[in-house]
Each structure stands twice: as C-alpha cells, then as structure tokens.
VOLO-278367 format. One record per residue (C-alpha): z, y, x; residue in one letter; residue number from 1. Coordinates in nm, 3 decimals, always signed. Layout:
<sites>
+---------+---------+---------+---+-----+
|       w |       v |       u | r |   k |
+---------+---------+---------+---+-----+
|       Z |       Y |       X | a | NUM |
...
+---------+---------+---------+---+-----+
</sites>
This chain:
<sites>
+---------+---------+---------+---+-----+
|       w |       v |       u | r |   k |
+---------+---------+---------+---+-----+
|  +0.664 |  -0.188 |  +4.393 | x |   1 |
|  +0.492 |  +0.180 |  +4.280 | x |   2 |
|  +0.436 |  +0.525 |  +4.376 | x |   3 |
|  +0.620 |  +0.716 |  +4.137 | x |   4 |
|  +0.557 |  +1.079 |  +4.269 | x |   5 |
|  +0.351 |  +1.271 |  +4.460 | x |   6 |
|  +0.373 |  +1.627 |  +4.508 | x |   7 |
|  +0.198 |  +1.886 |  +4.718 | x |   8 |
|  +0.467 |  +2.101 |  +4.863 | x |   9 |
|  +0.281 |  +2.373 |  +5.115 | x |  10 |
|  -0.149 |  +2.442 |  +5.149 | x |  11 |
|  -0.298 |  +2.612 |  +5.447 | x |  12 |
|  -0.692 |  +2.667 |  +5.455 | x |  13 |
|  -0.771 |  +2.968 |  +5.779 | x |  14 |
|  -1.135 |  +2.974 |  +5.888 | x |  15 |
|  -1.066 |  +3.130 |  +6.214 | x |  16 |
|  -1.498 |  +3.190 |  +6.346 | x |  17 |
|  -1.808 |  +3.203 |  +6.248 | x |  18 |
|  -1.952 |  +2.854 |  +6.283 | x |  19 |
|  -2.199 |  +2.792 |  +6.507 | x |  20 |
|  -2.349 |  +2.488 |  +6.688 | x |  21 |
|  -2.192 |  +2.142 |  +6.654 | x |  22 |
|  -1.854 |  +2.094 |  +6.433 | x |  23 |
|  -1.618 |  +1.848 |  +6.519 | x |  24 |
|  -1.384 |  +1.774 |  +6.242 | x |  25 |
|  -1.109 |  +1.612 |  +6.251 | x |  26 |
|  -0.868 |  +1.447 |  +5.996 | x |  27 |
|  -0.498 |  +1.308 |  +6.079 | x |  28 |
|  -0.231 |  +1.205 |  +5.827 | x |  29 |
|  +0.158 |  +1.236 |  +5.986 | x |  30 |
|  +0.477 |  +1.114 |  +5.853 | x |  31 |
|  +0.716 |  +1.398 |  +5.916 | x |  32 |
|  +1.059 |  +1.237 |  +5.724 | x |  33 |
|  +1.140 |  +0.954 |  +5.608 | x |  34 |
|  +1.452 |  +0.972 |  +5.282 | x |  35 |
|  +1.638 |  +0.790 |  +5.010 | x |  36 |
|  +1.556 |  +0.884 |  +4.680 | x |  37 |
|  +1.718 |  +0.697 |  +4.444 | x |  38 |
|  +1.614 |  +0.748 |  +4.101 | x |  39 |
|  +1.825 |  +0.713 |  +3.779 | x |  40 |
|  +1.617 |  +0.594 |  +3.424 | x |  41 |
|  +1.860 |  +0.544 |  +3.173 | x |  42 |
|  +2.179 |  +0.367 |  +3.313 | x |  43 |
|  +1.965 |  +0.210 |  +3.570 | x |  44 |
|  +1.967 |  +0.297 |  +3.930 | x |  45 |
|  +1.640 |  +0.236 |  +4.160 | x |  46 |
|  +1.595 |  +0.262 |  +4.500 | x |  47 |
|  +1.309 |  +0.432 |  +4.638 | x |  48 |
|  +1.183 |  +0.610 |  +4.957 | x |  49 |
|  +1.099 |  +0.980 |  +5.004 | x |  50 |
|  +0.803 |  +1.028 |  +5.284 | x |  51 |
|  +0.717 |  +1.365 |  +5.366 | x |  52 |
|  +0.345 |  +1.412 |  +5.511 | x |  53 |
|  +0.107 |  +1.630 |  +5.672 | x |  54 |
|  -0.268 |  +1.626 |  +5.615 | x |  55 |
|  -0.433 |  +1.814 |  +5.879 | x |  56 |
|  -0.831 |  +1.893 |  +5.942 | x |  57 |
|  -0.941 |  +2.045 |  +6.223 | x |  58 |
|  -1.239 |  +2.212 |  +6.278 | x |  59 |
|  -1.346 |  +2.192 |  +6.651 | x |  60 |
|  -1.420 |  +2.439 |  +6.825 | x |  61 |
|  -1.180 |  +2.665 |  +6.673 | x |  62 |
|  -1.362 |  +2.709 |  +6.354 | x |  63 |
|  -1.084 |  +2.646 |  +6.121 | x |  64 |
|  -0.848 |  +2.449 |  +5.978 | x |  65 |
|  -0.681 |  +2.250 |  +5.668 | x |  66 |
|  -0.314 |  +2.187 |  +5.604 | x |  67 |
|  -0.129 |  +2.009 |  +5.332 | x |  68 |
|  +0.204 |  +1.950 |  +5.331 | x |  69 |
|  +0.371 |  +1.656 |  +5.030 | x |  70 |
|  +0.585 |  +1.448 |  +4.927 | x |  71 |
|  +0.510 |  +1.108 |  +4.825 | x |  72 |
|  +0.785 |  +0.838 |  +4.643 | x |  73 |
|  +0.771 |  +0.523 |  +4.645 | x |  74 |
|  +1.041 |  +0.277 |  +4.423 | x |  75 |
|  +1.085 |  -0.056 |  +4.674 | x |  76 |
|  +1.421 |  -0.297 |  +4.636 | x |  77 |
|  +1.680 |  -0.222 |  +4.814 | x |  78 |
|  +1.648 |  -0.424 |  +5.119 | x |  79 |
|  +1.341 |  -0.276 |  +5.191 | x |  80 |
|  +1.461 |  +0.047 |  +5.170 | x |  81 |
|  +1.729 |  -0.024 |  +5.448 | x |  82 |
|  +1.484 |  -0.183 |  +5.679 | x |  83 |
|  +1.187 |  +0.119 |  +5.650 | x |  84 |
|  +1.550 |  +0.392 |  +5.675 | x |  85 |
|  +1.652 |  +0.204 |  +5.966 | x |  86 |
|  +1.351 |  +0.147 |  +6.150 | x |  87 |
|  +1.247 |  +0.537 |  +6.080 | x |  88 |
|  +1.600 |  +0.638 |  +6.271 | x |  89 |
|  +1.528 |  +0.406 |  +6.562 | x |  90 |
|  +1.216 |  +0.519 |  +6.616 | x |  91 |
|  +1.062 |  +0.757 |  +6.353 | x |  92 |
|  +0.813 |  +0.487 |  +6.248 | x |  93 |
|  +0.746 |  +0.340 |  +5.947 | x |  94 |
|  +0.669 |  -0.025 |  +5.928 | x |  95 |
|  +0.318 |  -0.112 |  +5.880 | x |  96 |
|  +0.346 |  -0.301 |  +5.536 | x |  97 |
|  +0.448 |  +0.051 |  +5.371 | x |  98 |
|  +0.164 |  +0.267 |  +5.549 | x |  99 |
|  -0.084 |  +0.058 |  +5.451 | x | 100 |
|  +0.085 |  +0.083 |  +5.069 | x | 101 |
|  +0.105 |  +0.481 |  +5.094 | x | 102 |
|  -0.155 |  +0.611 |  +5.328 | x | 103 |
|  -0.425 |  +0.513 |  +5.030 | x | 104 |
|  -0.263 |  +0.768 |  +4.812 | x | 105 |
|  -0.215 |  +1.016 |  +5.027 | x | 106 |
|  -0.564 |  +1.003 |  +5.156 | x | 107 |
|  -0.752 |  +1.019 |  +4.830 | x | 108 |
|  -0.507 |  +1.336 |  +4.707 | x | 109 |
|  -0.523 |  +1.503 |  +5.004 | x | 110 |
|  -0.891 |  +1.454 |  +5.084 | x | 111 |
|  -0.986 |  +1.559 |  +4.732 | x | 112 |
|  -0.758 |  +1.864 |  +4.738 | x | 113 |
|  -0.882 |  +1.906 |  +5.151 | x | 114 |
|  -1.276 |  +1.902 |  +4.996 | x | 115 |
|  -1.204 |  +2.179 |  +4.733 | x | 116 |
|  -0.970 |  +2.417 |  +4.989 | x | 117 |
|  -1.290 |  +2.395 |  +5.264 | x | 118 |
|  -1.527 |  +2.472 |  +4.959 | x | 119 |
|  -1.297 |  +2.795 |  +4.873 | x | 120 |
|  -1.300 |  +2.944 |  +5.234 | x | 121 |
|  -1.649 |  +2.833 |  +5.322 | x | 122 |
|  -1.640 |  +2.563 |  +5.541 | x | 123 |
|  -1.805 |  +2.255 |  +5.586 | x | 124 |
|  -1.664 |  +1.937 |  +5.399 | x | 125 |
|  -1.397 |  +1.775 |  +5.597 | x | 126 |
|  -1.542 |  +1.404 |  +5.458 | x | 127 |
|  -1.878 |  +1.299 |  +5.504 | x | 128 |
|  -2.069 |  +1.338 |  +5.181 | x | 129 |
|  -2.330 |  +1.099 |  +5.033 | x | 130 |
|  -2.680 |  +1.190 |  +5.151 | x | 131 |
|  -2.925 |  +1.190 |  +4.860 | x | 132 |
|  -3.297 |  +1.121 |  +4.903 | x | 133 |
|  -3.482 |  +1.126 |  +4.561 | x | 134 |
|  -3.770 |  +0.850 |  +4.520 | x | 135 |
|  -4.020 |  +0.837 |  +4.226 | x | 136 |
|  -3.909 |  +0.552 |  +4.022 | x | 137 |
|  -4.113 |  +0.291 |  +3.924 | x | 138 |
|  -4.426 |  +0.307 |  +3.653 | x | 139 |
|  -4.369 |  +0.283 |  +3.304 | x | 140 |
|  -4.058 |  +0.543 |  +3.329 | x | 141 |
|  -4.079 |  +0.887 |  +3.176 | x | 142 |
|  -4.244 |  +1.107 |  +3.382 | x | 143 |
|  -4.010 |  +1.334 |  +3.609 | x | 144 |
|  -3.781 |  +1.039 |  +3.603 | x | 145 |
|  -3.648 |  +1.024 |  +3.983 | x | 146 |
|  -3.404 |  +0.713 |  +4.133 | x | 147 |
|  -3.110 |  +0.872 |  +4.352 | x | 148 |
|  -3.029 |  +0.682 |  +4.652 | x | 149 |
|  -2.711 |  +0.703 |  +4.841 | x | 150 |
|  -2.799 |  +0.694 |  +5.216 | x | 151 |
|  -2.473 |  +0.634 |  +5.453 | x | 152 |
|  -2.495 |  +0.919 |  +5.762 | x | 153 |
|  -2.591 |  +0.825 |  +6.070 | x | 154 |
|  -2.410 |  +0.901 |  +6.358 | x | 155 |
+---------+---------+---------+---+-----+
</sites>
C-alpha cells in the first residue's frame, strides 16, 4: 500500500588506510528484523510491517567502510502482514513482492546519505558517478556555450 516511515537509526563512516591502487567497493542491503507495527489514525487501526536494515559499503582492500542502520514502515492489509511475519519466522526471509516494494527506498536514502558520509571522511563515492565530457556546442550559440554529456563508465 505505502511507506509511511523511514528512519535512520545508527551511521558508521571509518576510513581505516590510505588508499592506494585499485578500490573495490562494495554495496549490500540486509534485512536484520522483520515486526508488526500497527498504526492508530484516528479510531482507525492499520496494519503495517516494521523492517529493520543495514546498508553496508565496503571498501576493498581494507580502505574503509560505510554503515547505516534504519527502519523502514510499510502499511500492507492484514493478510499480508501475516504471510511476510510468518514467512520471516520460518526462515528470516521476506517474500520477494515486498523487497522489490522496499529495497527502492532504502537504496535511494541510504545511497544518498552513503555519498555524503564517504564525501565527509574522504573517500571515494560508493556509486558510480556520471562521467562528464564537455563538447563545443553547435554554431550560432553564444560563445563559451559548452553541451554536457553524460558518459556511462566503462568497466
């Protein structure tokens, strides 16, 4: 139905070395719980889910690394509730259908907040940024006028 909160609980940014030579980073999203969290507006009772995350980004060889620790809710009806509780306590997974509705969220936030942490304590960006290669526009444009193009890295 909606994400109704989200909320950063814990940050962690450590650069442990000086970097040097090629920088593996890596990015992984965990769901560490999985709660009720019903919510009361008015005389109205909802049902929603509590999931409780971990963003990490690790910088490889031992350069660094980013964590962030949240809390995302999401309002569902009350039979899916019971089958994403129930499926967590078998086997501390949650169904596909509600990843693919929360991971979006928690991504953007947490790479956003990930990008401004690694900026803070000096290391690279844990997202691939745009490249930028500036071209003289075409004639008849004011002069100094420059077209930025987005180039895609290449790997």
């Amino acid at each position: 139905m909606a994400i109704v909160s989200f909320n950063f609980i814990r940050m962690n940014a450590e650069r442990q070395s000086t970097i040097r030579g090629r920088l593996n980073i890596n990015n992984n999203i965990t769901i560490k719980d999985v709660r009720n969290a019903d919510l009361a507006f008015g005389k109205a009772q909802e049902s929603a889910l509590r999931f409780t995350f971990e963003f990490l980004s690790s910088y490889e060889p031992k350069a660094g690394e980013i964590l962030i620790v949240g809390e995302l809710i999401d309002m569902l009806p009350e039979a899916e509730v019971k089958d994403i509780i129930d499926a967590w306590q078998r086997n501390k997974r949650v169904p596909q259908g509600a990843m693919a509705r929360i991971l979006p969220t928690i991504l953007n936030r947490c790479n956003i907040q990930a990008l401004i942490l690694s900026r803070d304590i000096n290391l690279p960006p844990p997202i691939p940024m745009p490249r930028v290669n500036v071209q003289e526009t075409q004639q008849g444009l004011p002069a100094g006028t420059h077209t930025v193009v987005k180039k895609p890295k290449k790997k």
